[in-house]
C-alpha positions in Angstrom: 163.7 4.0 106.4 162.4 7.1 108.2 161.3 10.3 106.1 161.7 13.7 108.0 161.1 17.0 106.7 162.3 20.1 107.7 161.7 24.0 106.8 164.2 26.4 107.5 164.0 30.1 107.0 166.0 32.8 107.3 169.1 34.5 105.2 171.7 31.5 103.8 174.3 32.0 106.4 171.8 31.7 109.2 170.6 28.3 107.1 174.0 26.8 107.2 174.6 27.4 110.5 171.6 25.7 111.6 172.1 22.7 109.2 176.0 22.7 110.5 174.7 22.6 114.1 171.3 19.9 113.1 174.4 17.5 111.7 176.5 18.3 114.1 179.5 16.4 112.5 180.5 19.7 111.1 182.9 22.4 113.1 181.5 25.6 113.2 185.3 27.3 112.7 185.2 25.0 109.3 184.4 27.3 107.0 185.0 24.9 103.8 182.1 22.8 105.8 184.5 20.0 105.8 183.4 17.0 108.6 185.7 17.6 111.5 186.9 14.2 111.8 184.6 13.4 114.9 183.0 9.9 114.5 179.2 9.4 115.6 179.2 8.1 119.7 176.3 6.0 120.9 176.2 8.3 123.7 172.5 9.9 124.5 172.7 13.4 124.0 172.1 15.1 127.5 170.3 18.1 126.5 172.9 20.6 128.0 174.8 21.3 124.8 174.2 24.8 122.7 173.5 23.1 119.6 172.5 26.4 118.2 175.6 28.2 116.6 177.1 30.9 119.0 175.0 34.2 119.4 176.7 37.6 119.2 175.8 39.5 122.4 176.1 42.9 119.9 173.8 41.1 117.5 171.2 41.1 120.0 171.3 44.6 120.9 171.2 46.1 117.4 168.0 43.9 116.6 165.2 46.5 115.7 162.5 47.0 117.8 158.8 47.5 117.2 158.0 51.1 115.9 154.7 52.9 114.6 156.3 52.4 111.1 157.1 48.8 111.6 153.8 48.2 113.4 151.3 49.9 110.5 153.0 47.8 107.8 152.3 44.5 109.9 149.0 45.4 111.1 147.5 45.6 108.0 147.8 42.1 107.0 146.7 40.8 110.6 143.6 38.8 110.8 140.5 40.5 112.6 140.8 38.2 115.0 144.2 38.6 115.8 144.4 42.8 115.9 140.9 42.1 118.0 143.7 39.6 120.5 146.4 41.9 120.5 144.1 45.2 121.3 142.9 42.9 124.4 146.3 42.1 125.4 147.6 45.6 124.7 145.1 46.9 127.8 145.8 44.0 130.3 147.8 44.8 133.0 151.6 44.4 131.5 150.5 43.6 128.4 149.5 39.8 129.8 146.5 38.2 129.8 146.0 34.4 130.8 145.1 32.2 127.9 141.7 31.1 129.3 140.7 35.0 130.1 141.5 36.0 126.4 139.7 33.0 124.9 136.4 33.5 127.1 136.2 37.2 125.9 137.0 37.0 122.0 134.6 33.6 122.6 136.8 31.4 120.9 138.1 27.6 121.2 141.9 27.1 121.9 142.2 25.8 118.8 140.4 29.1 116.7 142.5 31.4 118.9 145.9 30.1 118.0 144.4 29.4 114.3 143.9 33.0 114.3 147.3 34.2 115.5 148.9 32.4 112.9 148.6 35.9 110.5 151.3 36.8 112.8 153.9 35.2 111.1 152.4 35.7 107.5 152.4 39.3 108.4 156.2 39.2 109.9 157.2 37.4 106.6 155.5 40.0 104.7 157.2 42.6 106.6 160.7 41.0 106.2 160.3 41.5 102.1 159.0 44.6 102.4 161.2 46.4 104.9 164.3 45.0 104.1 164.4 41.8 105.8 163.7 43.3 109.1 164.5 40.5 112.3 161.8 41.9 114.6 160.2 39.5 117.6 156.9 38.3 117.3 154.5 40.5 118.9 152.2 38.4 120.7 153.8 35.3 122.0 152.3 32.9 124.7 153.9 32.0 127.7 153.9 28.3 128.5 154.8 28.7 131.9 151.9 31.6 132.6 149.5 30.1 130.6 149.9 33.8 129.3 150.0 35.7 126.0 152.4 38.3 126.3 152.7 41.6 124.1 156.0 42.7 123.2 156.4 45.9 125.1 157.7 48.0 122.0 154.8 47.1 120.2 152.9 48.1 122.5 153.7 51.2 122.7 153.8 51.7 119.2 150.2 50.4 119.0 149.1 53.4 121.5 151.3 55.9 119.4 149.3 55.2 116.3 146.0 54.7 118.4 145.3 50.9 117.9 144.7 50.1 121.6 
């Protein structure tokens, strides 16, 4: 028999709507979390259905944004390595800069750079307990498609408020 973990985080209504969705025997309308009477198909999934639960197009728009407040809190508990990446990226032409071009100049491996940028979500967790269980974006996220890292605009600008780029 197979053994699979799984982590999820976030606030308990956000949990069981992932779970409802992972199981996906369970309506997302049934809020008893009764099974919906659907049986299991031998059908291949084809990788077109939203198995995520339906988004709120307000939800989206009242998300908080990266500020100077937000931004001090959650540059404090950055690695060096990390503030040092997202200083770099901060000066780059729309806040990009190719993979390879950032890891030549902090003169690390692939594997050191993303090691370091892992404080990122230490420091957003942090941030979430401190300021209220804040949903803000990560700042620095790489694009796959660019080869890219890419620095959320708002924090950005927030960084040059406070003078950290």
């Amino acid at each position: 028999m197979a053994r699979v973990t799984v982590s999820i985080e976030g606030d308990v209504e956000e949990v069981i709507a992932t779970l409802r969705a992972m199981a996906g025997r369970i309506t997302s309308d049934d809020p008893d979390g009764a099974l919906d009477g659907q049986t299991e198909t031998d059908e291949e999934p084809t990788g077109s259905e939203n198995t995520g639960p339906p988004v709120d197009p307000v939800e989206i728009t009242n998300r908080p944004v990266w500020n100077a407040s937000y931004v001090h809190t959650f540059w404090r508990n950055l690695s060096d390595t990390a503030r040092e990446a997202m200083v770099r990226v901060s000066r780059s032409p729309n806040n990009t800069q190719k993979r390879a071009q950032l890891m030549h100049t902090l003169q690390l491996s692939q594997r050191e750079l993303s090691g370091s940028l892992s404080s990122q979500g230490h420091s957003l967790n942090r941030l979430k307990r401190r300021r209220g269980d804040v949903d803000l974006p990560r700042p620095l996220s790489y694009d796959k498609s660019d080869d890219a890292y890419v620095l959320d605009a708002n924090f950005a600008d927030a960084m040059r408020e406070i003078g950290l780029s």
